[in-house]
C-alpha positions as a Python dict, from the first residue, in 0.01 Angstrom:
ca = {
    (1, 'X'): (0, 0, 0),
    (2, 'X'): (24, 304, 213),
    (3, 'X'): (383, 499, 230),
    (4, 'X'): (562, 540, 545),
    (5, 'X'): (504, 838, 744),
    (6, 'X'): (784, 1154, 671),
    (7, 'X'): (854, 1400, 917),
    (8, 'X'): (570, 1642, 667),
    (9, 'X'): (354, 1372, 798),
    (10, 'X'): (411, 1408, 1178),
    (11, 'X'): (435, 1780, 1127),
    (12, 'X'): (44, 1758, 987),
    (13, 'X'): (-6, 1534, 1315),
    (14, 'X'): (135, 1791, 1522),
    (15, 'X'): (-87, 2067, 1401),
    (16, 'X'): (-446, 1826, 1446),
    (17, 'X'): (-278, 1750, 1787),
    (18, 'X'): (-345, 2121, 1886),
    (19, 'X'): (-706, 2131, 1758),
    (20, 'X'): (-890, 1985, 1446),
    (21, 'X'): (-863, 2180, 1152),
    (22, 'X'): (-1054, 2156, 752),
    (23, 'X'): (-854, 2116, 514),
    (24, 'X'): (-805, 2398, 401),
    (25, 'X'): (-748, 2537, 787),
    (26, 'X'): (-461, 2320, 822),
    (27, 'X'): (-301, 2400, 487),
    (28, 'X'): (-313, 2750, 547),
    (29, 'X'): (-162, 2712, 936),
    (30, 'X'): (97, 2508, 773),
    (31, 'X'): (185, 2798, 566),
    (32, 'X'): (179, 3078, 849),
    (33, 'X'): (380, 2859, 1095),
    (34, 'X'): (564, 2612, 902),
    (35, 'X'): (660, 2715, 593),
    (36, 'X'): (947, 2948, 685),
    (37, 'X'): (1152, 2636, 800),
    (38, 'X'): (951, 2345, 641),
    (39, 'X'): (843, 2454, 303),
    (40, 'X'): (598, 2202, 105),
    (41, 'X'): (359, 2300, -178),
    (42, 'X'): (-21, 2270, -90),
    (43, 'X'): (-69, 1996, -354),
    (44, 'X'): (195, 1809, -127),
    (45, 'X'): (-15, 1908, 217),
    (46, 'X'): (-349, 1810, 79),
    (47, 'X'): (-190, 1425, -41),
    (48, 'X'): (-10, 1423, 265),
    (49, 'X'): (-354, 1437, 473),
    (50, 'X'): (-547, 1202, 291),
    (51, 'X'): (-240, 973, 366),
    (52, 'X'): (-304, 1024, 696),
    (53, 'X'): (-658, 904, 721),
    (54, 'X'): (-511, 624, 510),
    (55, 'X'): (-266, 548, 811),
    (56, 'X'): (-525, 590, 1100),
    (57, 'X'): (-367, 866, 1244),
    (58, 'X'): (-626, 1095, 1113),
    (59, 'X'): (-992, 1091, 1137),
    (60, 'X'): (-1231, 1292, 862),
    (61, 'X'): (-1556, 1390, 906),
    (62, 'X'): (-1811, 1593, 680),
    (63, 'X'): (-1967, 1844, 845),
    (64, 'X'): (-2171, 2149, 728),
    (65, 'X'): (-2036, 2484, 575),
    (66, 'X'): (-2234, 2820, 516),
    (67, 'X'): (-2204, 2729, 146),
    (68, 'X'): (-2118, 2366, 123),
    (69, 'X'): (-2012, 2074, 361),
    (70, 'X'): (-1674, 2092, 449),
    (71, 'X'): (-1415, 1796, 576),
    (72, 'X'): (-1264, 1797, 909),
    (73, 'X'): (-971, 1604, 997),
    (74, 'X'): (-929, 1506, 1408),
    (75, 'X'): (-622, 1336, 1488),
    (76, 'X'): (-708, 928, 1623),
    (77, 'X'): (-527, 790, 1949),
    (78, 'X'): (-314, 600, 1696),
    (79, 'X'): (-179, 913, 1547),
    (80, 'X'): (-111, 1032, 1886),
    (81, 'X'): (100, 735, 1967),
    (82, 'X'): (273, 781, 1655),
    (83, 'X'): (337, 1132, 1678),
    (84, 'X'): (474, 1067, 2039),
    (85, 'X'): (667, 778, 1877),
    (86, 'X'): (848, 1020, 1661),
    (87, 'X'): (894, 1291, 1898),
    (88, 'X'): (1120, 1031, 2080),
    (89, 'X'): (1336, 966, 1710),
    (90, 'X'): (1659, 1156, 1644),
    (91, 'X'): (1608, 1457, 1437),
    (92, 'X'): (1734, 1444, 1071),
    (93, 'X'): (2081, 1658, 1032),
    (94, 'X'): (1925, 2058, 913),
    (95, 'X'): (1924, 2157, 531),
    (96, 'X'): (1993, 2528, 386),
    (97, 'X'): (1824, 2556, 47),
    (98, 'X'): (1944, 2926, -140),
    (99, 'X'): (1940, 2917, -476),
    (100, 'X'): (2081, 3298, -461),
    (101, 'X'): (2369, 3135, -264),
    (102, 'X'): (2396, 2851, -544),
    (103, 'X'): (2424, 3138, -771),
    (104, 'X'): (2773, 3259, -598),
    (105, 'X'): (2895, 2930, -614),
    (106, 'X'): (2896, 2872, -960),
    (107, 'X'): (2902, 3277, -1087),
    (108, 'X'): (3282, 3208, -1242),
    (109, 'X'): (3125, 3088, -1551),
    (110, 'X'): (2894, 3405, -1584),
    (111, 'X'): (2905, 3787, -1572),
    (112, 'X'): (2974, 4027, -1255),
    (113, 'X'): (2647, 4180, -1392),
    (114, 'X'): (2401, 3831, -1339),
    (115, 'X'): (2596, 3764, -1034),
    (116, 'X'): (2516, 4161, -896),
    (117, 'X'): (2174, 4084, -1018),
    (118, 'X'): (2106, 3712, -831),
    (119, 'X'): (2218, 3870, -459),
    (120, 'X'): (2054, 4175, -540),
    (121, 'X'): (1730, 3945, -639),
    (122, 'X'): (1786, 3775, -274),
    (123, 'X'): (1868, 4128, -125),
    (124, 'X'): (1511, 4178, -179),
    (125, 'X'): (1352, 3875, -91),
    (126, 'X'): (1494, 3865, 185),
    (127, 'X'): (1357, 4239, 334),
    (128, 'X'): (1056, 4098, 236),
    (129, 'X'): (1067, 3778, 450),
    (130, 'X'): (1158, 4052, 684),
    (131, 'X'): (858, 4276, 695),
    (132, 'X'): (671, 3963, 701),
    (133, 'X'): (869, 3835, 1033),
    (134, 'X'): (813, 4219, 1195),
    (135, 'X'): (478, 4144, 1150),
    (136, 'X'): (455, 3857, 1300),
    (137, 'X'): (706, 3932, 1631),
    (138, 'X'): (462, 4208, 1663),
    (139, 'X'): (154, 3985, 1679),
    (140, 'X'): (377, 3776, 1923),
    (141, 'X'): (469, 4081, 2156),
    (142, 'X'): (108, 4185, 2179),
    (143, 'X'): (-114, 3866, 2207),
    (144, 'X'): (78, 3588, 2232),
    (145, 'X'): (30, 3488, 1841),
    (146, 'X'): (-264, 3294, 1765),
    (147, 'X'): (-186, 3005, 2043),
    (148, 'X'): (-78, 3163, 2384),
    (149, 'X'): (-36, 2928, 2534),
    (150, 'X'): (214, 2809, 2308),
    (151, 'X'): (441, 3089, 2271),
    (152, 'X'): (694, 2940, 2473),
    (153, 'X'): (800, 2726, 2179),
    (154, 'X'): (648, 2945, 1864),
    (155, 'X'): (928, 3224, 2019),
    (156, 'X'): (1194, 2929, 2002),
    (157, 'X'): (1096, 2894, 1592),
    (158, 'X'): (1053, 3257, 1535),
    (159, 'X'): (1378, 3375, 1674),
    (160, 'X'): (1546, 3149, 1484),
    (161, 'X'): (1407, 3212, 1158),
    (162, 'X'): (1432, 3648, 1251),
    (163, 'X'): (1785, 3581, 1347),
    (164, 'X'): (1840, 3396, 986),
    (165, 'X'): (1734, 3667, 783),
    (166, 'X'): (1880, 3890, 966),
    (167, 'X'): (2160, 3702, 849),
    (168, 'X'): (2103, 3665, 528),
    (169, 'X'): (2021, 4047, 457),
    (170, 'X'): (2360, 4101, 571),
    (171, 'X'): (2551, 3842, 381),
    (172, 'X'): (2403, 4018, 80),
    (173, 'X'): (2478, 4355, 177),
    (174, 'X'): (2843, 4219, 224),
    (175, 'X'): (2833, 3998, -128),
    (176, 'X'): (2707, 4348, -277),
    (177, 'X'): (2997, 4524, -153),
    (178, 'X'): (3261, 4253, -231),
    (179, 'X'): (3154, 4189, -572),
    (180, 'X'): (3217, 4557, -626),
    (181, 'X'): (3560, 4522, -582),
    (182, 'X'): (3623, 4228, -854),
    (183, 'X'): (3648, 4338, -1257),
    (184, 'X'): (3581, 3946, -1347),
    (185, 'X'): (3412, 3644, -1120),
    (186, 'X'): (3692, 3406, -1197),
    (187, 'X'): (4046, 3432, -1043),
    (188, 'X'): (3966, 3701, -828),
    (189, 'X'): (4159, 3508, -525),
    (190, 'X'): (4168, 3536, -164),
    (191, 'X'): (4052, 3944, -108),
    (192, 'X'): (4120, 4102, 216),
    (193, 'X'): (3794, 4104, 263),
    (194, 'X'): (3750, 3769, 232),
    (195, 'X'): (4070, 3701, 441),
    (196, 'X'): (3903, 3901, 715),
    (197, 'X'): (3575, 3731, 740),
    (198, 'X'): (3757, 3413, 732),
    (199, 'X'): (3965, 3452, 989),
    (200, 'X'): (3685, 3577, 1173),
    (201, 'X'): (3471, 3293, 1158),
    (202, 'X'): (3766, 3038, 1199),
    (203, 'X'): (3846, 3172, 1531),
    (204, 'X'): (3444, 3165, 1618),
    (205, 'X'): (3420, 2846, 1549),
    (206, 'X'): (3690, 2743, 1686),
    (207, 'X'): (3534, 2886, 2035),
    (208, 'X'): (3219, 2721, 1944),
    (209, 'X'): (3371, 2353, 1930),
    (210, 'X'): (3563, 2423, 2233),
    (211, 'X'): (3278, 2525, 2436),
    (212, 'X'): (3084, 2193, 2266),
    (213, 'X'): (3367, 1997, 2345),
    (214, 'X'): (3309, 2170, 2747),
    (215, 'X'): (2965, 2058, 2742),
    (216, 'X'): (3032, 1690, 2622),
    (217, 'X'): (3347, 1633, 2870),
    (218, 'X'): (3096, 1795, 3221),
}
């Protein structure tokens, strides 16, 4: 019995919507242009298309390689409907996955020295998920990214992502500096630090659901 499409399924269906791809083509689009916000391992990509040849929403064909044959995968009219089906669906509420941030959470029951370590560890990764989003805001600047004629919604996903980061290089720099000030990670209390940025972001969003609440009642 074959399993019910997931939304890893329909994003597979989007990319053969935009052009047929090998396997390996697709897998390694996936990774430049979904992974930042979808993640999924390659062992889960290559099941996930063979389920969708299963389906009928995907069509495989062997064709010939400079070294061996290869397998294209062409999405069928049935996958289109589907994929146009889903399009229509509500959206599933959004996930954050940190495991730096998880780290915080639960630091009271280790040292200020792991807990310096674990930002300082995200600190990192994220300047490099920076240079690799320079990179590609440059190649979007220039050409247009590798689709043109999609860059009206590939600037949509990018500037999201760019603005996260951003984000998230400066909630470390700020955990850094914070965690400077404590001598223990338990019963450290309400800093004014922490006061501050509270206060900050209460009144933000605050603004935020009144302007929501704007939207909703015009």
């Amino acid at each position: 019995m074959v399993s019910q499409p997931t939304a890893t399924s329909f994003a597979l269906l989007g990319l053969l919507g935009i052009q047929p791809w090998t396997a390996y083509e697709l897998v390694a689009q996936a990774k430049r242009s979904l992974h930042h916000f979808w993640p999924r391992s390659e062992a889960h990509l290559y099941a996930e298309l063979k389920r969708l040849v299963e389906r009928g929403h995907a069509h495989a064909e062997l064709i010939e390689g400079r070294r061996r044959q290869r397998t294209r995968y062409t999405i069928t009219p049935a996958g289109r409907v589907a994929l146009e089906d889903w399009l229509g669906t509500e959206p599933a509420p959004p996930v954050l996955e940190i495991e730096g941030l998880l780290r915080v959470l639960l630091a009271d029951q280790g040292s200020v020295k792991e807990l310096r370590a674990a930002v300082e560890t995200t600190a990192r990764q994220a300047h490099e998920l920076l240079v690799d989003g320079t990179t590609l805001l440059e190649d979007l600047l220039a050409r247009g990214g590798q689709f043109p004629q999609r860059l009206h919604l590939t600037e949509r996903s990018a500037s999201l992502y760019g603005e996260f980061i951003l984000l998230l290089n400066r909630w470390c720099e700020e955990t850094l500096a914070e965690v400077d000030t404590w001598r223990e990670t338990s019963d450290v209390g309400m800093t004014p630090g922490a006061r501050q940025r509270l206060e900050r972001l209460l009144a933000r969003a605050r603004e935020g659901a009144r302007s929501e609440h704007a939207v909703a009642v015009s």
